[in-house]
C-alpha positions as CSV (number, residue, x, y, z in Angstrom):
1,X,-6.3,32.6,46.1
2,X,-2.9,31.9,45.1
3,X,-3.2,28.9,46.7
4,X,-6.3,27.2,45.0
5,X,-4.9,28.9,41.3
6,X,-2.1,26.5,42.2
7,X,-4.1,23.5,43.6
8,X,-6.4,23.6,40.3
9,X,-3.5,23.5,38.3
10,X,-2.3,20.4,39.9
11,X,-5.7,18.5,39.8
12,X,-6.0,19.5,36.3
13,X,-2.3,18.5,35.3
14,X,-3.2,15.0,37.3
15,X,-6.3,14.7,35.6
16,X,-4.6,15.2,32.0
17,X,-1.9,12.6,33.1
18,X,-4.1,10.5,34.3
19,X,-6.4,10.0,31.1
20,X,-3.3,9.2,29.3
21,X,-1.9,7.1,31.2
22,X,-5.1,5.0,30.9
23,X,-5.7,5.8,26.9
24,X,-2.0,4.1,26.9
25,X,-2.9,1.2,28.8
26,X,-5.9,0.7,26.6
27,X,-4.2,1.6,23.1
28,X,-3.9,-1.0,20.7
29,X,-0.3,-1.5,19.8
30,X,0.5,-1.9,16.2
31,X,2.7,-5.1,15.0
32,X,4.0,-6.0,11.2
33,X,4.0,-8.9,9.6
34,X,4.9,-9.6,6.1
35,X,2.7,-9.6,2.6
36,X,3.2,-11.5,-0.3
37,X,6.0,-11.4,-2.9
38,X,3.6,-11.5,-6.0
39,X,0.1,-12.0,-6.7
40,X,-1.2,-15.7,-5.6
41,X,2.3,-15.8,-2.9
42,X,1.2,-17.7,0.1
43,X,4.5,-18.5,1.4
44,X,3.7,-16.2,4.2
45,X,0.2,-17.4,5.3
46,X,1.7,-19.5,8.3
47,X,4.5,-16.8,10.0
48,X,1.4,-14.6,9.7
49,X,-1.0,-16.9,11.3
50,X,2.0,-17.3,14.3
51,X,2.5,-14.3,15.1
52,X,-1.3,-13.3,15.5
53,X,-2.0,-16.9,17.7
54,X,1.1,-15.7,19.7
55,X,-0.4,-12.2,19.8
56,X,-3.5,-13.6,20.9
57,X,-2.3,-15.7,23.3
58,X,-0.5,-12.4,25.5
59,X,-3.3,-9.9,25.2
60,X,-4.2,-10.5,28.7
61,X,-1.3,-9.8,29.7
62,X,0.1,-7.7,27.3
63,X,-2.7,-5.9,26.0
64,X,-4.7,-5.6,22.5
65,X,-2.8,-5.2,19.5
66,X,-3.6,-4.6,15.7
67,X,-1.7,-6.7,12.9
68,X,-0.9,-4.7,9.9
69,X,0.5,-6.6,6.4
70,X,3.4,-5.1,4.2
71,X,2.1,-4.3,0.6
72,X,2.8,-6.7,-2.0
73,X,6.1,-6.8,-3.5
74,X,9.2,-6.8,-1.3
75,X,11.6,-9.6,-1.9
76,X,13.7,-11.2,0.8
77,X,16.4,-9.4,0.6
78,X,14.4,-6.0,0.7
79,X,12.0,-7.4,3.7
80,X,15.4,-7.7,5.9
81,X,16.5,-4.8,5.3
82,X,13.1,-3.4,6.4
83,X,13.3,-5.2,9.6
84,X,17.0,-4.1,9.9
85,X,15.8,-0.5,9.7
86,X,12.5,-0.4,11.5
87,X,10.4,0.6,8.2
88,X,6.9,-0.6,10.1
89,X,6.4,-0.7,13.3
90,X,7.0,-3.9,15.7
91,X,8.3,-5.8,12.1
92,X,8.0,-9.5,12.8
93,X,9.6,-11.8,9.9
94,X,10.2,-15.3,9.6
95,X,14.2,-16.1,8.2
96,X,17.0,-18.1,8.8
97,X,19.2,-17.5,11.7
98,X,22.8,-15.9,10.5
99,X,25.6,-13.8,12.3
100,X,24.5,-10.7,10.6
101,X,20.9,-11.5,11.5
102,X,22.0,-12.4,15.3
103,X,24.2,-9.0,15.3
104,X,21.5,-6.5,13.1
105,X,18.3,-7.6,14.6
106,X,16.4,-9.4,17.7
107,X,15.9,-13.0,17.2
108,X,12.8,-14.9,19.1
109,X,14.1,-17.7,19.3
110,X,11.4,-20.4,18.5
111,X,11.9,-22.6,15.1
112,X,8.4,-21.9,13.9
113,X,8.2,-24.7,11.7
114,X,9.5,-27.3,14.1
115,X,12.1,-27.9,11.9
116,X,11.0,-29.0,8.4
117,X,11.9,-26.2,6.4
118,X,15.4,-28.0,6.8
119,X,14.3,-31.1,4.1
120,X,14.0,-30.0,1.1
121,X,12.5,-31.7,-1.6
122,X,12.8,-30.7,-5.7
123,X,11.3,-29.3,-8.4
124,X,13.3,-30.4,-11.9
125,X,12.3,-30.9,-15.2
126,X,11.0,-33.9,-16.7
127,X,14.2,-34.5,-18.0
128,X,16.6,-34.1,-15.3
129,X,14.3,-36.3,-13.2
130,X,15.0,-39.3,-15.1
131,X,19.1,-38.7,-14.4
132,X,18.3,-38.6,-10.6
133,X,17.1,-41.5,-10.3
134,X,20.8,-42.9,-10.4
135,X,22.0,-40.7,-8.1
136,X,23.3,-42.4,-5.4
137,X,26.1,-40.0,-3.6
138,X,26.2,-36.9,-2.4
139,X,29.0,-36.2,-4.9
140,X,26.6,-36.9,-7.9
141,X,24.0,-34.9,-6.8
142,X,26.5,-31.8,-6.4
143,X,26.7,-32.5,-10.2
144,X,23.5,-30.5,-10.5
145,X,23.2,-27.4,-10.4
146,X,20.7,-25.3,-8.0
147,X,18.1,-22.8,-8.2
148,X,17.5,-20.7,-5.5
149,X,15.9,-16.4,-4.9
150,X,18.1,-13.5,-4.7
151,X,19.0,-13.0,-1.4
152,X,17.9,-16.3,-0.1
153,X,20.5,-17.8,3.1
154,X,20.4,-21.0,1.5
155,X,22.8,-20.2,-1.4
156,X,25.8,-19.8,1.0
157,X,24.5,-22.9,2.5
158,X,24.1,-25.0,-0.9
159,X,27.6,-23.2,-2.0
160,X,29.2,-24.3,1.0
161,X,27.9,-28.2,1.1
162,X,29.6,-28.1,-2.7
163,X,26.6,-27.2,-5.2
164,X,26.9,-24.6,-7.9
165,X,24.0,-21.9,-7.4
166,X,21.9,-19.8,-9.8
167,X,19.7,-16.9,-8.2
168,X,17.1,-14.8,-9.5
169,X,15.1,-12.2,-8.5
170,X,11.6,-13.9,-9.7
171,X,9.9,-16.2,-7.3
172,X,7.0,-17.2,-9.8
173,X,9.8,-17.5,-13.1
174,X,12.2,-19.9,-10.7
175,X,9.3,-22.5,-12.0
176,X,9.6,-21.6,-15.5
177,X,13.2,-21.4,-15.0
178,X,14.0,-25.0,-13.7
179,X,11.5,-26.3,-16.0
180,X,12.9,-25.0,-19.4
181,X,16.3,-26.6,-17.7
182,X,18.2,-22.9,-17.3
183,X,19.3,-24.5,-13.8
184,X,18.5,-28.4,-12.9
185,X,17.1,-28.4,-8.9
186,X,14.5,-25.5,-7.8
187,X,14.8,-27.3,-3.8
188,X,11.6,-26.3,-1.6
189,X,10.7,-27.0,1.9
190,X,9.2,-30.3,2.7
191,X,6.2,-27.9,3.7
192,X,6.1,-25.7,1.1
193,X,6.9,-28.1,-1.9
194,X,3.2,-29.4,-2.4
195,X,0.5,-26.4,-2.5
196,X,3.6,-24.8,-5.2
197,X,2.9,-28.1,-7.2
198,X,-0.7,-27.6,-7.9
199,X,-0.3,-23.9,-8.2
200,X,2.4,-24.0,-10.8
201,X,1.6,-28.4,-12.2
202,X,0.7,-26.4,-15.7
203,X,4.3,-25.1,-16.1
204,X,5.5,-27.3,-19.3
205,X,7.8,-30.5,-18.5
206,X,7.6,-29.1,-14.7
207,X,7.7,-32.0,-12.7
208,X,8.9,-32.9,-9.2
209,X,11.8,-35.1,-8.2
210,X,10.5,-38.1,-5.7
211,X,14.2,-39.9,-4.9
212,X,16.2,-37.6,-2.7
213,X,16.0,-35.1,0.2
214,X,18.5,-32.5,1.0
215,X,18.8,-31.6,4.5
216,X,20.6,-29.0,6.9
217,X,19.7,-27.8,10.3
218,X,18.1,-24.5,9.4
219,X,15.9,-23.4,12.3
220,X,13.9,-20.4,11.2
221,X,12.8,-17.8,13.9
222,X,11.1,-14.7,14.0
223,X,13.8,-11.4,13.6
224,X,12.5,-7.8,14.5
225,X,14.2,-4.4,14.9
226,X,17.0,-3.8,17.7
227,X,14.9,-1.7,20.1
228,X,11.9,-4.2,20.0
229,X,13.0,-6.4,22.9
230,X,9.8,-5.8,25.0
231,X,8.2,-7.0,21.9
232,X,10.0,-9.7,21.2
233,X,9.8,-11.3,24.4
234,X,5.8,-11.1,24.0
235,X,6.0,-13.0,20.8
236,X,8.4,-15.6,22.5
237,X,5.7,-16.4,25.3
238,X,3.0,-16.6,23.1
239,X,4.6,-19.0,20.7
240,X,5.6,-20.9,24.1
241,X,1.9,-21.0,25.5
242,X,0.4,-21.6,22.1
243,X,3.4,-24.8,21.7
244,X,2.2,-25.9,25.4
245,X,-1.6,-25.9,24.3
246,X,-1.3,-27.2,21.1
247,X,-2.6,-24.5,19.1
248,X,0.4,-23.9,17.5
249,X,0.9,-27.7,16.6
250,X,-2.8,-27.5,14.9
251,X,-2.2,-24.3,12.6
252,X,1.3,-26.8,11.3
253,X,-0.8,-29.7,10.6
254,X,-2.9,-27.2,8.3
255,X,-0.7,-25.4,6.7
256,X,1.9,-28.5,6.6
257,X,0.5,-32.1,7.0
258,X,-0.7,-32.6,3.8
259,X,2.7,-31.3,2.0
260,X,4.4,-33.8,4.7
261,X,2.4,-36.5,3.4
262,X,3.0,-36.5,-0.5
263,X,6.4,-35.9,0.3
264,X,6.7,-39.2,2.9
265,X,4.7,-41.7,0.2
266,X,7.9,-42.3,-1.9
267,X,11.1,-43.2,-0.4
268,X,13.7,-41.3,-0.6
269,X,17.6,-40.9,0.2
270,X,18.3,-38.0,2.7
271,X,21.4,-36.0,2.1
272,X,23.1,-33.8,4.7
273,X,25.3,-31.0,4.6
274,X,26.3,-28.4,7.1
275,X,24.8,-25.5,7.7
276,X,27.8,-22.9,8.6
277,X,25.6,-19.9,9.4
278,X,23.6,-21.5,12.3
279,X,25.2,-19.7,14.9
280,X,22.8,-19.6,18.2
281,X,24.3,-20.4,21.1
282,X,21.4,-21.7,22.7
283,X,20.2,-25.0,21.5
284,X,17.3,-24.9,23.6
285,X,15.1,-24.1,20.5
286,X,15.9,-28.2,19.8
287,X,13.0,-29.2,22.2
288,X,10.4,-27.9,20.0
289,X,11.8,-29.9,16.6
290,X,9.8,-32.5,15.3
291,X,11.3,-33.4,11.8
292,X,13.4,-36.2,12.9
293,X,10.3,-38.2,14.0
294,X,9.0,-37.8,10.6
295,X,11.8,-38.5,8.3
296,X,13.8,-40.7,10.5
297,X,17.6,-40.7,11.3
298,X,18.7,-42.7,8.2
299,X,20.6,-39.9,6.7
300,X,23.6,-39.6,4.5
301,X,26.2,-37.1,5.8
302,X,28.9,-35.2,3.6
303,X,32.6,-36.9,4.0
């Protein structure tokens, strides 16, 4: 008797364990990805669409999943720090690689914009525009000053290569800003530069500058919480098999092409400077950059 009391026990204890282990096989984990700033932000529409192709393209092998969105209203700065501390589960965030990034958080290290976020092109005021257009150095163009978010990696970039920076906290008043002249240069991604244009071409004497790039090697990867290596690696190999396919080259195009192309029609001098931060050891990430085919190698470096 003691015998079978002991027997059910076990069978019932097996039974239990074995339901759940099966619910867990089946469960749907959660990932993060990031909302908008403000209200008509869409600066986050192509990480977002990444991370769900790369999701996508590792449910067979990794299971079903379900994408959540941050609300509305976290900055840069604030999102990081987020990621830093695990606020949402499996937080997935585009940014720029730095030391404290590399040493805080897990970087998957894929440059999800195959590199053009590193050109960046200008918003100025009607105005300033006309005294670019004699710009000729890099020396002259560190004459004017730069307008970039709170927070943002680029401003130790920008004050390294020799510009003077002005921050704010307000992405939709940086166009305001710029165009009533409280700073001279808003500078944008090559791929973000034209959908801001027609959402913002009503700001008075907003205009955009059509002479100069500035460029730096800024490869932006995903960054998640320490602890979310298993994770992390599943995000690496989708953005792998969705590079190998092509899918991921067809969400660029897009989101990107058409900013690309009414960059490209005028000609324009490229100026480098050095990015200090970009710290990866492995350069491997290079075989998936693109940029150079489009804007050429005709680029004018910093003494």
């Amino acid at each position: 008797m003691c015998l079978r009391i002991h027997l059910l026990n076990f069978f019932s204890s097996l039974m239990v364990f074995l339901f759940l282990d099966s619910f867990s096989a089946f469960a749907e984990e959660v990932f993060t990805t990031r909302g908008p700033e403000s209200e008509g932000d869409e600066r986050y529409i192509y990480q977002n669409k990444l991370l769900q192709l790369a999701l996508e393209k590792t449910t067979n092998t990794h299971g079903a999943y379900t994408l959540k969105v941050t609300p509305i209203g976290s900055n840069t700065k604030r999102t990081m720090r987020e990621v830093e501390r695990g606020s949402y589960p499996n937080f997935f965030v585009q940014n720029a690689v730095t030391p404290d990034r590399l040493n805080n958080m897990i970087a998957v290290p894929f440059p999800l914009t195959l590199g053009v976020l590193g050109y960046r092109a200008a918003f100025v005021s009607e105005k300033t525009k006309v005294k670019l257009k004699s710009v000729s150095t890099l020396k002259e163009l560190q004459q004017f000053s730069i307008l970039q978010g709170l927070g943002w990696v680029d401003n130790k970039i920008l004050r390294n290569g020799g510009f003077g920076v002005i921050t704010s906290s307000s992405y939709n008043g940086m166009f305001r800003q710029v165009a009533t002249d409280r700073a001279d240069i808003f500078l944008r991604g090559v791929n973000e530069i034209f959908a801001e244009w027609n959402r913002n071409k009503d700001v008075p004497s907003l205009t955009y500058d059509d002479s100069f790039l500035i460029y730096y090697d800024f490869p932006a990867f995903f960054f998640t919480t320490k602890g979310n290596e298993r994770a992390a690696e599943r995000v690496l190999e989708g953005l792998q098999l969705a590079y190998q396919d092509g899918d991921l080259q067809k969400i660029w195009a897009e989101e990107y092409q058409e900013s690309i192309d009414f960059v490209t029609k005028h000609p324009r001098r490229i100026f480098s400077i050095t990015n200090p931060l970009n710290v990866y050891p492995d350069k491997s990430y290079r075989q998936y950059l693109i940029a150079a085919d489009i804007f050429g190698e005709d680029i004018i470096y910093a003494d």
